[in-house]
Backbone as CSV, one residue per row, in Angstrom:
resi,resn,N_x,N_y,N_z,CA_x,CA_y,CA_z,C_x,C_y,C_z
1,UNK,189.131,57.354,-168.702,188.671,56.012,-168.315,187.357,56.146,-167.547
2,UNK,186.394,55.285,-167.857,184.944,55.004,-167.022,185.468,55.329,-165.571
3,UNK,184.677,55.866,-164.708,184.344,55.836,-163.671,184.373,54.875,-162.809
4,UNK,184.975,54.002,-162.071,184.286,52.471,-161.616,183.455,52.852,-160.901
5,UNK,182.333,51.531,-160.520,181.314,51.471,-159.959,181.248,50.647,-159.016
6,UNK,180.701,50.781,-157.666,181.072,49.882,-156.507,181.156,48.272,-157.290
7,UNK,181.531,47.715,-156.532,181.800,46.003,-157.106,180.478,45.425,-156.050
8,UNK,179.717,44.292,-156.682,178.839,43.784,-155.265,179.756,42.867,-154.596
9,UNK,179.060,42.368,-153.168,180.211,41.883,-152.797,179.981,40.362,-153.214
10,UNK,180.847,39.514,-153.430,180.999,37.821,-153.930,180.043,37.135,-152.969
11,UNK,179.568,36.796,-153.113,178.283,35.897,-152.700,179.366,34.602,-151.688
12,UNK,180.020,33.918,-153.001,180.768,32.703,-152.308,181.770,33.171,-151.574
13,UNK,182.814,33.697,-151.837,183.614,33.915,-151.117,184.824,33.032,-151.396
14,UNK,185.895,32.482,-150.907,187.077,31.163,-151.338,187.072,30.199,-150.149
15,UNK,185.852,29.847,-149.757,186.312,28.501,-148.604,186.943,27.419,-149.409
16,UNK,187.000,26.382,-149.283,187.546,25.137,-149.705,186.658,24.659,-150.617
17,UNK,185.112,24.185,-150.139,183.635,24.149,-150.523,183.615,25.021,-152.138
18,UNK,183.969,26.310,-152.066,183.773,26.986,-153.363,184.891,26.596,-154.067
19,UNK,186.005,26.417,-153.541,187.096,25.859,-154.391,187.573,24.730,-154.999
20,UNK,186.460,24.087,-154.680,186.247,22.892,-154.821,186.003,22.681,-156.058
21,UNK,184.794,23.072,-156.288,184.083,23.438,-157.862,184.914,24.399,-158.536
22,UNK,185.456,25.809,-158.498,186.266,26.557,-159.316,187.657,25.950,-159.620
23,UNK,188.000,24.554,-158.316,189.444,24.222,-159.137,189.020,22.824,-160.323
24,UNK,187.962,22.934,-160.287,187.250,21.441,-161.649,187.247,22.360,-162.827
25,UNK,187.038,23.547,-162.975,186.688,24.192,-164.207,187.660,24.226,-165.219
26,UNK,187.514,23.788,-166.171,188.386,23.782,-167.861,187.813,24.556,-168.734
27,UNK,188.902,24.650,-169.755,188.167,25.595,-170.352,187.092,24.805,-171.427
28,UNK,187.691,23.300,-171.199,186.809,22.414,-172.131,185.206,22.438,-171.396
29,UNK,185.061,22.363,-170.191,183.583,22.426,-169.604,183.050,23.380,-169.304
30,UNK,183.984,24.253,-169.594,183.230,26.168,-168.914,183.896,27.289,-170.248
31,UNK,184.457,26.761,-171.084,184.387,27.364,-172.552,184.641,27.372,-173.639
32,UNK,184.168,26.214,-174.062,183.755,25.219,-174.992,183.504,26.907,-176.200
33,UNK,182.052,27.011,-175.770,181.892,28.110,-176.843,182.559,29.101,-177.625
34,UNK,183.971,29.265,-176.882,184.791,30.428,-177.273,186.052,29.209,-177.944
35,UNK,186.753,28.125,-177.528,187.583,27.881,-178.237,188.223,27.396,-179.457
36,UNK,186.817,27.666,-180.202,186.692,27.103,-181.632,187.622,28.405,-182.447
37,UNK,187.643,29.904,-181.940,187.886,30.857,-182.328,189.227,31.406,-181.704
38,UNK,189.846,30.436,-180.830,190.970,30.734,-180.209,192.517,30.489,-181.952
39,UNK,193.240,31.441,-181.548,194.166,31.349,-182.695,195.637,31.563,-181.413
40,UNK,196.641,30.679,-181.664,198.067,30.788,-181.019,198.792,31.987,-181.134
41,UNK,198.420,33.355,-181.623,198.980,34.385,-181.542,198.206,34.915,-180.386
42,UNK,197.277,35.185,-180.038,196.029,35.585,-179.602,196.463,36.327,-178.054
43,UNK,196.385,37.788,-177.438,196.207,37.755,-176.079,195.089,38.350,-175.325
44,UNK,194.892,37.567,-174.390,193.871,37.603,-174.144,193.548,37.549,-172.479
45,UNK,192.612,38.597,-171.757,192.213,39.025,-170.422,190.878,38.015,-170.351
46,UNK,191.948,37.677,-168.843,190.473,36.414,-168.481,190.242,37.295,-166.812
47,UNK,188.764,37.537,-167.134,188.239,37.990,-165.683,187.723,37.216,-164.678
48,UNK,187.976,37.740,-163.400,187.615,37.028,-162.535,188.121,35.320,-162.653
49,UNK,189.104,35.335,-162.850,190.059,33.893,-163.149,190.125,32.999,-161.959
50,UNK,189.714,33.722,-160.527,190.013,32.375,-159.608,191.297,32.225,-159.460
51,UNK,191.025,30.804,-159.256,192.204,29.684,-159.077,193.115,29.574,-160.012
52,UNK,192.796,29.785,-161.530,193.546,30.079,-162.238,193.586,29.150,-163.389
53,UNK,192.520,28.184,-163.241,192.538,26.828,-163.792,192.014,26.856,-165.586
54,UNK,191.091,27.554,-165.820,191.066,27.978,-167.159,192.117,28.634,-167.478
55,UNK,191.974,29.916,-166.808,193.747,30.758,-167.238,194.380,29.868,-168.143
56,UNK,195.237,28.947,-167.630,195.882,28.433,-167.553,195.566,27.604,-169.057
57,UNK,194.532,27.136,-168.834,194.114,26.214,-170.367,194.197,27.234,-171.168
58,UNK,193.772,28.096,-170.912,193.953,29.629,-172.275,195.032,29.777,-172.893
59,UNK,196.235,29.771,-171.666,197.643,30.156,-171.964,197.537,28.935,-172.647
60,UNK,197.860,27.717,-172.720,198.526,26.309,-173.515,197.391,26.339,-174.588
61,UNK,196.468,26.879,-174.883,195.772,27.199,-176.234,196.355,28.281,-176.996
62,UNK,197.151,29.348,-176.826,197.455,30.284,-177.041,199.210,30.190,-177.083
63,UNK,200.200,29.586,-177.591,201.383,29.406,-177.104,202.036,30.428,-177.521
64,UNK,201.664,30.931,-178.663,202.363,32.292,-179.088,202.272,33.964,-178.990
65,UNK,200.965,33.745,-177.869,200.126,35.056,-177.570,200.561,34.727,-176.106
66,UNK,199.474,35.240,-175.140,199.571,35.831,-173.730,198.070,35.828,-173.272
67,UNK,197.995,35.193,-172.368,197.208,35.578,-171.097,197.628,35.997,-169.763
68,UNK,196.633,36.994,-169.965,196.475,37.728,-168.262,195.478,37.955,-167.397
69,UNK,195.482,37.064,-166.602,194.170,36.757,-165.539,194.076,37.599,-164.375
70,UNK,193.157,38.237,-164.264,192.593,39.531,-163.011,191.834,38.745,-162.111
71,UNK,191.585,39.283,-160.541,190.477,38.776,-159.846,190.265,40.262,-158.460
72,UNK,189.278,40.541,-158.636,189.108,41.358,-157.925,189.711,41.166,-156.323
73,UNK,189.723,39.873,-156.114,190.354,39.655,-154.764,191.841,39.388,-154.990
74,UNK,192.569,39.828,-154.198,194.133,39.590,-154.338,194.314,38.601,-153.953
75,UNK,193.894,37.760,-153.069,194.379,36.537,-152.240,194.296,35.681,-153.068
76,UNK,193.193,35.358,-153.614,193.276,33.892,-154.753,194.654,33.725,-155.633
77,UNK,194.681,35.247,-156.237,195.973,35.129,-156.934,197.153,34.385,-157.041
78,UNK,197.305,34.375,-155.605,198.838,33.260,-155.245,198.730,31.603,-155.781
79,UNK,197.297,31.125,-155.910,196.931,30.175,-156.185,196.721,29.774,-157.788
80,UNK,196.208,30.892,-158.079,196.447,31.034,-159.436,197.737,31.174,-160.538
81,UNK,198.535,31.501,-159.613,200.079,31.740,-159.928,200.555,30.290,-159.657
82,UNK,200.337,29.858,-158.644,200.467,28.364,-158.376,200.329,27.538,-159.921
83,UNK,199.224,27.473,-159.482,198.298,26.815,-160.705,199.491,26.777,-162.056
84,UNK,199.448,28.057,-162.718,200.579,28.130,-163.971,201.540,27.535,-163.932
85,UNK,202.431,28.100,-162.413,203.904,27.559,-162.454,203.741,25.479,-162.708
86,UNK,202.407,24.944,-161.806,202.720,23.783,-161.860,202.584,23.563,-163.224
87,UNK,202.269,24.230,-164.285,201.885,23.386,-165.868,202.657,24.043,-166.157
88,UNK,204.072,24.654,-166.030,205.051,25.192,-166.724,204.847,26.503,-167.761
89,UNK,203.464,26.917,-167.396,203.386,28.263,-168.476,204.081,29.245,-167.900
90,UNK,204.731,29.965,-168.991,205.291,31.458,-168.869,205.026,32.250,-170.191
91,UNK,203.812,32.068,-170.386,202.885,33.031,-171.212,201.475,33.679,-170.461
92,UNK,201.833,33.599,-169.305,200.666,34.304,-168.642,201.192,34.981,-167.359
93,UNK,200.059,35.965,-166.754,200.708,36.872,-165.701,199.430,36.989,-165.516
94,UNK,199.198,37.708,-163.959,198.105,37.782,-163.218,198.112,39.146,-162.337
95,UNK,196.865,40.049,-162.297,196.475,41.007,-161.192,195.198,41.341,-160.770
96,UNK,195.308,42.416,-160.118,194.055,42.560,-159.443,193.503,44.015,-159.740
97,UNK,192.172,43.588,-160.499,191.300,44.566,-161.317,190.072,44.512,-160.978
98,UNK,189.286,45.582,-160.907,187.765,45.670,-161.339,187.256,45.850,-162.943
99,UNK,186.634,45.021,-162.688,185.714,45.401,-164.243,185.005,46.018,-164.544
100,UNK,184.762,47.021,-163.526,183.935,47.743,-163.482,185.172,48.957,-164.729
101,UNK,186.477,49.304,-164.620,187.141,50.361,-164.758,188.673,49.618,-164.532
102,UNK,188.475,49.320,-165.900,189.740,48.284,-166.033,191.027,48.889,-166.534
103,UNK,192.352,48.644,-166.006,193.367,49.369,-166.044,193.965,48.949,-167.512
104,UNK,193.349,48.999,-168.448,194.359,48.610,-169.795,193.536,49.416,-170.858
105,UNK,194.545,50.132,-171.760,194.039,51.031,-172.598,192.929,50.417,-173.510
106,UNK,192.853,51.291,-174.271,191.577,50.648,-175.339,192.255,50.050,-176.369
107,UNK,191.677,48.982,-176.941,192.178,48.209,-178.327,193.125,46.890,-177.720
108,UNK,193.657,46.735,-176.507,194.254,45.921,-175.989,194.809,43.989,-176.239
109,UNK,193.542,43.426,-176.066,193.106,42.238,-176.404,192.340,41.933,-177.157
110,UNK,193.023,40.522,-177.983,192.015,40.096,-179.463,190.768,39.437,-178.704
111,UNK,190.451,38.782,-177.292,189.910,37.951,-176.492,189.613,39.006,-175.204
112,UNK,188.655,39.459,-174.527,188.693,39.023,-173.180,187.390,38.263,-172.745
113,UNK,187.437,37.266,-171.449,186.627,36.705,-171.274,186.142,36.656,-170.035
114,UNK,184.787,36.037,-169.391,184.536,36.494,-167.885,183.896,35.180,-167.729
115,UNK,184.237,33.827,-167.330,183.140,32.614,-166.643,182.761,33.037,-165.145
116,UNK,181.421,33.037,-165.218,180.716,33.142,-163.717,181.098,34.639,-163.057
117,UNK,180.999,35.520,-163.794,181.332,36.925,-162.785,180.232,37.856,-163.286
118,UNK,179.587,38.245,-164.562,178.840,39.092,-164.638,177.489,39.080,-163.379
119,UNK,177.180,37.781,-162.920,176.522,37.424,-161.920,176.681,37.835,-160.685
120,UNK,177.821,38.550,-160.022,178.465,39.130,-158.882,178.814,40.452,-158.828
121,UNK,178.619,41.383,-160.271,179.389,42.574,-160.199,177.800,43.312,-160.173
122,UNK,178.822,44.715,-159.346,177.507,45.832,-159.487,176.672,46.617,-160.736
123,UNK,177.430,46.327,-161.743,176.681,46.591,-163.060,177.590,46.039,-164.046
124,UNK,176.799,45.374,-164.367,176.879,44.394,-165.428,177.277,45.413,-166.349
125,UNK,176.162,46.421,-167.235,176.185,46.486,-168.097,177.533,47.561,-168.140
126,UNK,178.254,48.156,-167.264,179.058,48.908,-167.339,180.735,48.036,-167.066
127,UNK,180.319,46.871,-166.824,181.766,45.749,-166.665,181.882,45.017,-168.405
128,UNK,180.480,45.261,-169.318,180.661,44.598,-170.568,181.073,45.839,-171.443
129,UNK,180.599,47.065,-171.428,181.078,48.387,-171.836,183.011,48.395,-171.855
130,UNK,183.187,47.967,-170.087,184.718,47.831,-170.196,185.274,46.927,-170.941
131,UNK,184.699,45.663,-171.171,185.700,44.592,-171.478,185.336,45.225,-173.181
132,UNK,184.177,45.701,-173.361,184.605,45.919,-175.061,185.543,47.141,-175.502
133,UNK,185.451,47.777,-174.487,186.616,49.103,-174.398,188.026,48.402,-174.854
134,UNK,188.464,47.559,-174.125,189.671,47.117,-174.189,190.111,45.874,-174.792
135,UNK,188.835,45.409,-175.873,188.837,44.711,-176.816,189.389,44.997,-178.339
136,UNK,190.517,44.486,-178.960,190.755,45.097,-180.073,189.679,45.059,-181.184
137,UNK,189.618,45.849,-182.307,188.597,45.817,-183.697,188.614,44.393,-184.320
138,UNK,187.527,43.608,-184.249,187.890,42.623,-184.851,187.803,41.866,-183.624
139,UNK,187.970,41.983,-182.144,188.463,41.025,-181.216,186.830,40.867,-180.544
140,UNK,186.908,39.576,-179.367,185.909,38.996,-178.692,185.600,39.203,-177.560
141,UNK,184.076,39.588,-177.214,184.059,39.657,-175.368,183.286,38.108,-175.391
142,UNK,183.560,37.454,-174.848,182.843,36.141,-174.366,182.833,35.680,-172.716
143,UNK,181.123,35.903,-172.535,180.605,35.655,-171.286,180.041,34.358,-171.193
144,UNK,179.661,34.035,-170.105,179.360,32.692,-169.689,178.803,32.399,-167.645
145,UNK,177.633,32.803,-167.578,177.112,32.795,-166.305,175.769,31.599,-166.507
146,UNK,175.763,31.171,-165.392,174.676,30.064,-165.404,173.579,30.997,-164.426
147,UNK,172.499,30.525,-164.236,171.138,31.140,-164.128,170.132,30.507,-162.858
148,UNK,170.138,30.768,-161.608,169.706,29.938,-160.877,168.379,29.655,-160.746
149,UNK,167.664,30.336,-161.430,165.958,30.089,-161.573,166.238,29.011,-162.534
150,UNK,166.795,28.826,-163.648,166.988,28.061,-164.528,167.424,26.149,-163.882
151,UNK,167.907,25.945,-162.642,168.671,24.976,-162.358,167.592,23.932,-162.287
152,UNK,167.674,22.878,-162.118,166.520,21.442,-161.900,167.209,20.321,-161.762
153,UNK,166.388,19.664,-160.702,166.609,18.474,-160.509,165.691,18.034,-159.875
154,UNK,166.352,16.381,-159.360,165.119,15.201,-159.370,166.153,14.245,-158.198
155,UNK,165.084,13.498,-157.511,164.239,14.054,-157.118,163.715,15.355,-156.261
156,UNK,162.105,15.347,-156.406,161.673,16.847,-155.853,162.281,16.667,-154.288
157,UNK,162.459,18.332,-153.673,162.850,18.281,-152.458,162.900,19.347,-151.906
158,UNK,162.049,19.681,-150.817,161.514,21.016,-150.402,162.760,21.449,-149.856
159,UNK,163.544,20.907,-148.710,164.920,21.311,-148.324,165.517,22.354,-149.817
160,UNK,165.684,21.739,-151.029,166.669,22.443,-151.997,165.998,23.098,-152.838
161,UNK,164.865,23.410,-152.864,163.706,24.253,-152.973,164.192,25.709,-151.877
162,UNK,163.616,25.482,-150.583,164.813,26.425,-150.075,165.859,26.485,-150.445
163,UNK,166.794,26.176,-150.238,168.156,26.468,-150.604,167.949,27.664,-152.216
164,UNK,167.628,27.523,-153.049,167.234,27.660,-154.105,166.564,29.140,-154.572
165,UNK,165.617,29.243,-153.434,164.842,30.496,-152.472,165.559,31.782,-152.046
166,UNK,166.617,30.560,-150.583,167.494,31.788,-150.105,168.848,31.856,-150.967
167,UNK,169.280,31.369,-151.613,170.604,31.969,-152.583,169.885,32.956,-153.543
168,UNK,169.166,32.787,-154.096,168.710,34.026,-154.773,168.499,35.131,-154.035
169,UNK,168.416,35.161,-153.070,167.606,36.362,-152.117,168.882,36.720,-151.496
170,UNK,169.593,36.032,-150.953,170.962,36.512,-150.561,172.303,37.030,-151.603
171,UNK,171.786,36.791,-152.718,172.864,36.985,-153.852,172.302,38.468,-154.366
172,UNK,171.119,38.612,-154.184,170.496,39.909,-154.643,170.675,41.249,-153.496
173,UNK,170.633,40.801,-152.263,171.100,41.366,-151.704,172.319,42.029,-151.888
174,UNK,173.466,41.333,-151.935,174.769,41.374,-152.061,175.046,42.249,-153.172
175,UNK,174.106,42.228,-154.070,174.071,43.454,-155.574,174.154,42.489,-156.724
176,UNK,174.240,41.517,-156.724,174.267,40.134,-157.633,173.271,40.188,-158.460
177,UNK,173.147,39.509,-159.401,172.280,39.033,-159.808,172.146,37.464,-160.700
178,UNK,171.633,36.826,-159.430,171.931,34.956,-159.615,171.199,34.543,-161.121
179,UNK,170.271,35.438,-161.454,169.792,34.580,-162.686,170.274,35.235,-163.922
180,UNK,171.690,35.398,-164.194,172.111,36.364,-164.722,172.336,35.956,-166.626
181,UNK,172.369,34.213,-166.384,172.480,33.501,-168.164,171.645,34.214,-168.568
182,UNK,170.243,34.250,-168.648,168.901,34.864,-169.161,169.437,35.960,-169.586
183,UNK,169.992,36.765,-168.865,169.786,38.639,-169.146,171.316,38.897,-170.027
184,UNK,172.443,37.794,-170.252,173.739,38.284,-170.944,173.034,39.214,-172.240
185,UNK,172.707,38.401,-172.609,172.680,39.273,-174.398,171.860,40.809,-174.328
186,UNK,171.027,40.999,-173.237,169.942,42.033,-172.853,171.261,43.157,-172.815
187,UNK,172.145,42.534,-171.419,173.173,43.266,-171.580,174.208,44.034,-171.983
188,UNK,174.512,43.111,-173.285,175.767,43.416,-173.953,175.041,44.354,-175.267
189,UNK,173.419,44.178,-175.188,173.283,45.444,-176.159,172.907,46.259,-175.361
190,UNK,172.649,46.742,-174.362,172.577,47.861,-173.871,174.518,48.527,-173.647
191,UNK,174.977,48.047,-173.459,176.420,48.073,-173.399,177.193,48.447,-175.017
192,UNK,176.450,47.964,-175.888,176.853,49.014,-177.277,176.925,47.791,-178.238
193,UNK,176.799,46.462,-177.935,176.634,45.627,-178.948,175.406,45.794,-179.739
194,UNK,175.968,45.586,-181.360,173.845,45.148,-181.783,173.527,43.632,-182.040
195,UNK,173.218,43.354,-182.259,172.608,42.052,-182.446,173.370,41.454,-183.454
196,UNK,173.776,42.038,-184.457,174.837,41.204,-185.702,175.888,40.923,-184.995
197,UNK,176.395,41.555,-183.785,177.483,41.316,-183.197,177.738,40.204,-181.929
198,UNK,176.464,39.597,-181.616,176.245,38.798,-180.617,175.565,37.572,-181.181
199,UNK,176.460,36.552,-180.484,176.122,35.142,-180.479,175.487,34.562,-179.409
200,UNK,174.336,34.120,-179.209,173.880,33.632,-178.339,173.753,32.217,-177.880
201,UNK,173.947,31.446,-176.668,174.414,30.079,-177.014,173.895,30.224,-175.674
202,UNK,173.767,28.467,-175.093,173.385,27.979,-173.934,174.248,26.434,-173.484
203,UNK,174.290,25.750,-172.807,175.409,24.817,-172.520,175.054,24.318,-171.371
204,UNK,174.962,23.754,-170.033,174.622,22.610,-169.339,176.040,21.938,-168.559
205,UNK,175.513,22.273,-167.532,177.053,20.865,-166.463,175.964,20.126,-165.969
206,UNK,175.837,18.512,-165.841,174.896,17.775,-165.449,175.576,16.557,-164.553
207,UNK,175.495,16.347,-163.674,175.852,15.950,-162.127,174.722,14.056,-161.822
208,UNK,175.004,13.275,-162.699,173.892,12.152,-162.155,174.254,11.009,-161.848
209,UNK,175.839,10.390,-161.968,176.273,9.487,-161.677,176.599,9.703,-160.031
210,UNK,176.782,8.448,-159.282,176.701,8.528,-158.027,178.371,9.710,-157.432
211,UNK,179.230,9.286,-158.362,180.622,10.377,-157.937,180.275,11.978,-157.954
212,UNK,179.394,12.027,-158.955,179.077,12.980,-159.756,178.383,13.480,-158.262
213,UNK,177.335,12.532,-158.288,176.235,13.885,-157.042,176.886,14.026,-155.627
214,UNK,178.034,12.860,-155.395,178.092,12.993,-154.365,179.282,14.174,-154.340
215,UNK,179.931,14.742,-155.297,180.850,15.600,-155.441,180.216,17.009,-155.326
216,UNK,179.165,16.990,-156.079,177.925,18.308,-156.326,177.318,18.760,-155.240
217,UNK,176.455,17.337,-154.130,175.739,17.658,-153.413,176.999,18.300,-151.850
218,UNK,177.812,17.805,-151.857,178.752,17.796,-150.675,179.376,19.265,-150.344
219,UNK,179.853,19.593,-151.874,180.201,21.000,-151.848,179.209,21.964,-151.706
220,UNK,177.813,21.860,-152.020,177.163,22.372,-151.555,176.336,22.246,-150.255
221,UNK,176.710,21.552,-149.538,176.152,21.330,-148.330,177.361,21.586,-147.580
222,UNK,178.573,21.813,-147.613,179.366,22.068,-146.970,179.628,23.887,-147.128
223,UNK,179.403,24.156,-148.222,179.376,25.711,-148.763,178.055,26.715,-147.939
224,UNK,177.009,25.571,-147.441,175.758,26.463,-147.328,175.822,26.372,-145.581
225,UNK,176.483,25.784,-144.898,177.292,26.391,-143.585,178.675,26.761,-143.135
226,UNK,179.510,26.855,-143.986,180.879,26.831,-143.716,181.428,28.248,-144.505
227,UNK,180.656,28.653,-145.544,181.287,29.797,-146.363,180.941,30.869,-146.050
228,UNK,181.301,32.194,-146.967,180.930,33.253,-147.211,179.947,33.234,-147.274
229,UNK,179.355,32.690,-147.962,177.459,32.512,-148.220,176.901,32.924,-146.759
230,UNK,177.287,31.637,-146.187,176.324,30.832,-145.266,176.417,32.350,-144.177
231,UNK,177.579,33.162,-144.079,177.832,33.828,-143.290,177.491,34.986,-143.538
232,UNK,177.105,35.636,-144.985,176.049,36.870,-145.435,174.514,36.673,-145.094
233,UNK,174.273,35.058,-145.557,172.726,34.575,-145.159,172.671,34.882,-143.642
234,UNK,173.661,34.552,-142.616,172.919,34.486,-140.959,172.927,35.900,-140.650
235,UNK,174.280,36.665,-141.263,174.341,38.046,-140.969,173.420,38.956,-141.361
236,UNK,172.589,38.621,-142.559,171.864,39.778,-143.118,170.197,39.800,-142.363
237,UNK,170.116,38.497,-142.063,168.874,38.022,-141.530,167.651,37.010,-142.133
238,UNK,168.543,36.767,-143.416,168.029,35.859,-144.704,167.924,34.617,-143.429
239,UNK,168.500,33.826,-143.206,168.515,32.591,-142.517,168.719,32.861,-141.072
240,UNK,168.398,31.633,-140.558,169.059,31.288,-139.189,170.458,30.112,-139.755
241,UNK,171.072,30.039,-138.179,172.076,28.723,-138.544,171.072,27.081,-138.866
242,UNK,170.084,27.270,-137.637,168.972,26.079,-137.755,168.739,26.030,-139.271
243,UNK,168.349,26.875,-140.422,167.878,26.523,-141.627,168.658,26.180,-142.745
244,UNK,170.327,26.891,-142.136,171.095,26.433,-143.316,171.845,24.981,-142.938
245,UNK,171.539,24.744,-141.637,172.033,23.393,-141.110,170.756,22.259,-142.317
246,UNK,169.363,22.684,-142.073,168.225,21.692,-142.564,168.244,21.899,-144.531
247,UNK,169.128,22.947,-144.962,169.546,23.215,-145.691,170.115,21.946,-146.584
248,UNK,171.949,21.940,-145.474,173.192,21.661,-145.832,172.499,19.942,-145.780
249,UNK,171.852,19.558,-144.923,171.527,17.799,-144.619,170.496,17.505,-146.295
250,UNK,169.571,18.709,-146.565,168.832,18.264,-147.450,169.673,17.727,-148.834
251,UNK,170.490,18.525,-149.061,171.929,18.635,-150.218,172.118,16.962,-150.190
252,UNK,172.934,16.441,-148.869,173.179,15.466,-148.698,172.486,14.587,-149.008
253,UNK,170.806,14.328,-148.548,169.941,13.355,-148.726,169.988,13.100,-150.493
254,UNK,169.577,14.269,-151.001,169.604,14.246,-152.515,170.742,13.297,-153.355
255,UNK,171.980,14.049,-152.907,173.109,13.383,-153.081,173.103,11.552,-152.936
256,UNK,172.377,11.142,-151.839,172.303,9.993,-151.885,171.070,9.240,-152.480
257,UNK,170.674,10.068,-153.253,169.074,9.005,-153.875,170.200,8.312,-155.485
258,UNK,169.610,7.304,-155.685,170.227,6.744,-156.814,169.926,7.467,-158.126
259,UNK,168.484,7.643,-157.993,168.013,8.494,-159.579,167.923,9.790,-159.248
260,UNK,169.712,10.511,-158.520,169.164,12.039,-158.503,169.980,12.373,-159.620
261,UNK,169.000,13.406,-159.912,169.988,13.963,-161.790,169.887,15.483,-160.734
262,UNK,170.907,16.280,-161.061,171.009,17.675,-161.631,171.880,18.334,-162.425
263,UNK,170.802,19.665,-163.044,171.350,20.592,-164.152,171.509,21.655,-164.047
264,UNK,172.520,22.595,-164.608,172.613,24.056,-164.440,172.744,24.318,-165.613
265,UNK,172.208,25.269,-165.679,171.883,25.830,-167.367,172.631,27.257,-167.039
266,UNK,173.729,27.128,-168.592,174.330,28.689,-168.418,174.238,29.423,-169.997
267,UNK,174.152,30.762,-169.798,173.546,31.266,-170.686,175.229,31.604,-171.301
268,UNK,175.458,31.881,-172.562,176.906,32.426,-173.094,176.656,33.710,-174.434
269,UNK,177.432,34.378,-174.082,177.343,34.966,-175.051,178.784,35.496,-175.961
270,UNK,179.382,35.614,-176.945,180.117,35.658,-178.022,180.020,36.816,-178.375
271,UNK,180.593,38.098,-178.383,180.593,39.364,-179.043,181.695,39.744,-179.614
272,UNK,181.582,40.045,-180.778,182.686,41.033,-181.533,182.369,42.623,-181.573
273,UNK,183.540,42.880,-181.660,183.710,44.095,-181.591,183.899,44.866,-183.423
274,UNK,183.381,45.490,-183.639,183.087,46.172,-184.961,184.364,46.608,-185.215
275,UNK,185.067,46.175,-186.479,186.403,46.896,-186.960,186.477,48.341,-187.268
């Protein structure tokens, strides 16, 4: 088995603020791209699963196969287990793995999949190496990270301009890498895919009705003093508390303009594995 390789450390962390947004995720809005190819025998490793909330849509897409959801942190888990028991699945099970050097033999799963993690781990290209390791012949790695140079909105606003600034700079620190949609496919052929074997796709969450921003802007203004973040930014020397306070208020203002739109653009990618 690969070697593992340090993990970077999670940027967000699980306050409430981050959980906020990871307990909204479906697999209809965060992986759309992969379930056209989902079949009810199918089992399939979902990384970095969180809360458990796709998991979970995987398993009730899959009634005659199996999912099994990993998260490098153990604690979420319980929540994620939560999560199942309340929708009555008992086609799924959950632990705690790196992807860097993943505990399941080779040929394993017809599926494994990763929303929002290639962006947090210490090498990418050696966490897509694993998941195709333990992908069966014939079976799928499907990624899906959004890109923070890529994000926009309206109106302009120097406050989230910063913000914008220091999450990149603090996520890079951490061993991250925030603009990570752009670079999937770079990845997965350096990792042993060729190009006949990769699908490249792009997709959009867009935030402009007033529920909408005020749901978007809140969690992030509550995330950019209250979390993990906010607490790598003061610790490392990226911020003061003063900037992520002028930060967290700018979030808010935005949130309340009538014509504020925002977009996050995420990059996806679709790989098979050569029979």
């Amino acid at each position: 088995m690969p070697k593992a390789r340090e993990t970077a450390v999670y940027t967000h962390g699980h306050h409430e603020s981050v959980l906020r947004s990871h307990t909204w995720r479906t697999a209809a809005n965060s992986a759309a791209y992969l379930l056209g190819s989902l079949k009810p025998h199918m089992r399939i490793l979902d990384i970095g699963c969180g809360p458990g909330t796709i998991t979970a849509d995987l398993a009730a897409l899959v009634p005659d196969g199996r999912v099994t959801g990993v998260d490098h942190a153990a604690g979420i888990l319980d929540r994620a287990r939560a999560t199942a028991a309340e929708r009555g699945l008992d086609n799924v099970d959950f632990a705690v793995a790196d992807v860097h050097a993943l505990d399941y033999p080779d040929d394993t799963f017809c599926v494994v999949h990763a929303h929002q993690v290639l962006q947090h781990v210490g090498d990418p290209v050696q966490a897509l190496r694993e998941m195709r390791r333990v992908t069966k012949p014939g079976g799928l790695v499907a990624v899906r990270d959004s890109d923070y140079a890529a994000m926009t909105w309206f109106p302009e606003s120097p406050g989230m301009d910063d913000w914008l600034d220091l999450y990149r700079r603090v996520a890079r620190a951490n061993g991250g890498e925030p603009d990570a949609g752009r670079r999937l496919k770079s990845w997965a052929l350096r990792a042993g895919f060729t190009g006949e074997d990769i699908t490249a796709t792009s997709a959009t969450w867009t935030y402009a009705t007033a529920d909408e921003r005020a749901w978007w802007s809140g969690l992030w203004a509550d995330r950019t003093v209250a979390s993990a973040y906010a607490e790598r930014a003061t610790e490392s020397g990226e911020a003061t508390v003063g900037r992520l306070e002028a930060i967290s208020a700018a979030w808010r203002e935005w949130g309340r303009q009538e014509d504020g739109w925002f977009a996050v653009l995420h990059g996806e990618i679709l790989c098979r594995k050569a029979a």
